[in-house]
C-alpha positions, 0 to 999 in steps of 0.5 A: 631320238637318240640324241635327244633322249641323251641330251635330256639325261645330261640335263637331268645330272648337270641340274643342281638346287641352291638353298640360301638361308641366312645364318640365325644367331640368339640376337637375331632371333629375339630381334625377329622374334619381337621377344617380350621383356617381362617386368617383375611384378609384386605381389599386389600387382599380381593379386590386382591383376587377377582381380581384375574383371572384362568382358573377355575374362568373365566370357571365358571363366563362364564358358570353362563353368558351362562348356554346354553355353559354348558347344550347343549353338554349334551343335549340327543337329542334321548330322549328329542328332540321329547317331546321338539318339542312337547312341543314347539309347544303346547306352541307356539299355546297357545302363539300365541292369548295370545301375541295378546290379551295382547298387546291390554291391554298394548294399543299397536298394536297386533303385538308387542305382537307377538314380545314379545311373541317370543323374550324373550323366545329366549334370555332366551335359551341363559341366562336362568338357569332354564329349568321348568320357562315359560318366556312370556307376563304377564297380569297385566305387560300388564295392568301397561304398557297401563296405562301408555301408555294412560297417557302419551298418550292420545286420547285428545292429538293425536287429537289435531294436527287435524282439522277434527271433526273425526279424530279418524276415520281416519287411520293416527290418529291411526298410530300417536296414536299407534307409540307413545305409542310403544315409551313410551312402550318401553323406561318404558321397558328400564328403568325397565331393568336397574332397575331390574338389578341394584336390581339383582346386590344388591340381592335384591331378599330377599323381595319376602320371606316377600310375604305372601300368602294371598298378592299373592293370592289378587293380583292375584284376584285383576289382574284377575278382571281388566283383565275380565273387560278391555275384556268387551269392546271387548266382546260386540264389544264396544268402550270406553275410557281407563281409568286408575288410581285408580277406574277405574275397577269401570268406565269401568263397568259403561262406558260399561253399558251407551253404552250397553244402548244405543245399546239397545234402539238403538235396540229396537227404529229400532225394532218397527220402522220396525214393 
C-alpha cells in the first residue's frame, strides 16, 4: 500500500500539460478573420441605399415603431398574467392619489391628474421598448408646469373681468380660472413633444452622460423640498397665493407663517372670549 500510495504521488509531480497555440500575427488574423474591404460610397449611393426598402427593413422599422407587435404573440400568459394583474393594480392604487396631489401642484383641477396618470401609461404599452421603466406623473414636471400655469395666468387677471369684491369666492371664478390654465397646461405639453422629439430625432440623449451624481442627487433634494413646501398649505388646511420664480420656496414658508398666526391669535382671541 505504501509503494502504491508512493507511486501515485511521483506520477501526480512527473505530470505536465503541453498547450500549442499558433503564433497570430495582423495578416493572419484578417486572413481568418475573412475582414471585409469596404469600398467608398458617394453620397448618392448612401442616400440610395437608405431609401431602399425590403421586406426585412420595413419588418424591422415596424417593430422599433410597435415594439407591442414583436413581445405580445410571445407573451406567457399562464406565467406572467397573474403577477402582471398583480402588479397592475398595486401600481394603480398607488397612482390613483399620487395623480391627484400633482395635478394640484401643476395648478389644474384634480381630475386631469387622473388622466395623466391612465393615459401615458396606455400608449406606452403600444410604443414602449422597455418593459422595467414606470411611465406616470412627476413632481418637479408638475411643479414647472403650475409655475407657468400661474404666470401666465394669475388669480389678478381672472378677477378682473368681475365687478363683485368676492369673486373668488364664487363658482364661475374658478371654473374661469381653471380652463385657462388646463389651456396653457396643455399647449407647454404640446411644445415640449415637438421639442423633445426634435432632440429624440438628433440623439440628443449624450448629455445625461455629462449628469454627475452629485447634480442628481441636489436636484432631487432640491425637487423634494419645494414639493414638501408647496403641501404645507393643504396640510394646515390654509390658502395662500402661489408663488413662483426665484425664492419662492422662501415666501411660501413666510406666506404660511403670517397666516398660521393669525389663525392663532384668531384662536386664542375666541378663547378667552368664551371664558
Amino acid at each position: 500500500m505504501e509503494h502504491a500510495q508512493v507511486d501515485e504521488v511521483c506520477l501526480e509531480q512527473t505530470q505536465k500539460y503541453c498547450v500549442e497555440r499558433p503564433i497570430y500575427n495582423q495578416e493572419l488574423l484578417e486572413g481568418r478573420l475573412h475582414r471585409r474591404e469596404r469600398t467608398p460610397r458617394t453620397l448618392r449611393q448612401k442616400i440610395a441605399h437608405s431609401c431602399r426598402c425590403s421586406s426585412k427593413k420595413a419588418k424591422s422599422h415596424l417593430y422599433s415603431f410597435l415594439p407591442i407587435l414583436q413581445w405580445l404573440p410571445h407573451y406567457r400568459v399562464r406565467e406572467h398574467l397573474l403577477g402582471d394583474i398583480i402588479s397592475g393594480i398595486s401600481t394603480g392604487v398607488m397612482q390613483l392619489p399620487q395623480g391627484l396631489a400633482y395635478a394640484m401642484l401643476a395648478a389644474v383641477p384634480p381630475v386631469f391628474g387622473l388622466y395623466s396618470s391612465f393615459y401615458p401609461v396606455f400608449l406606452y404599452t403600444f410604443f414602449g421598448t422597455s418593459k422595467h421603466i414606470s411611465i406616470g406623473t412627476f413632481a418637479v414636471i408638475s411643479m414647472m408646469v403650475g409655475g407657468v400655469a400661474v404666470r401666465e395666468v394669475p388669480d389678478e387677471m381672472v378677477s378682473i373681468g368681475y365687478n363683485s369684491t368676492n369673486v373668488t369666492d364664487t363658482p364661475e371664478y374658478y371654473n374661469d380660472r381653471d380652463t385657462k390654465r388646463v389651456q396653457v397646461a396643455v399647449t407647454l405639453a404640446f411644445l415640449t413633444g415637438i421639442i423633445q422629439l426634435y432632440l429624440g430625432l438628433i440623439r440628443f440623449g449624450f448629455v445625461a452622460i455629462y449628469l454627475t451624481e452629485p447634480l442628481v442627487r441636489g436636484f432631487t433634494t432640491a425637487a423634494a423640498v419645494h414639493v414638501f413646501t408647496s403641501q404645507l398649505k393643504y396640510f394646515f388646511g390654509i390658502k395662500t397665493k402661489r408663488y413662483s420664480g426665484p425664492l419662492s420656496v422662501v415666501f411660501k414658508c413666510i406666506a404660511i407663517y403670517e397666516h398660521l398666526k393669525v389663525l392663532l391669535g384668531c384662536n386664542l382671541i375666541d378663547q378667552h372670549g368664551l371664558r
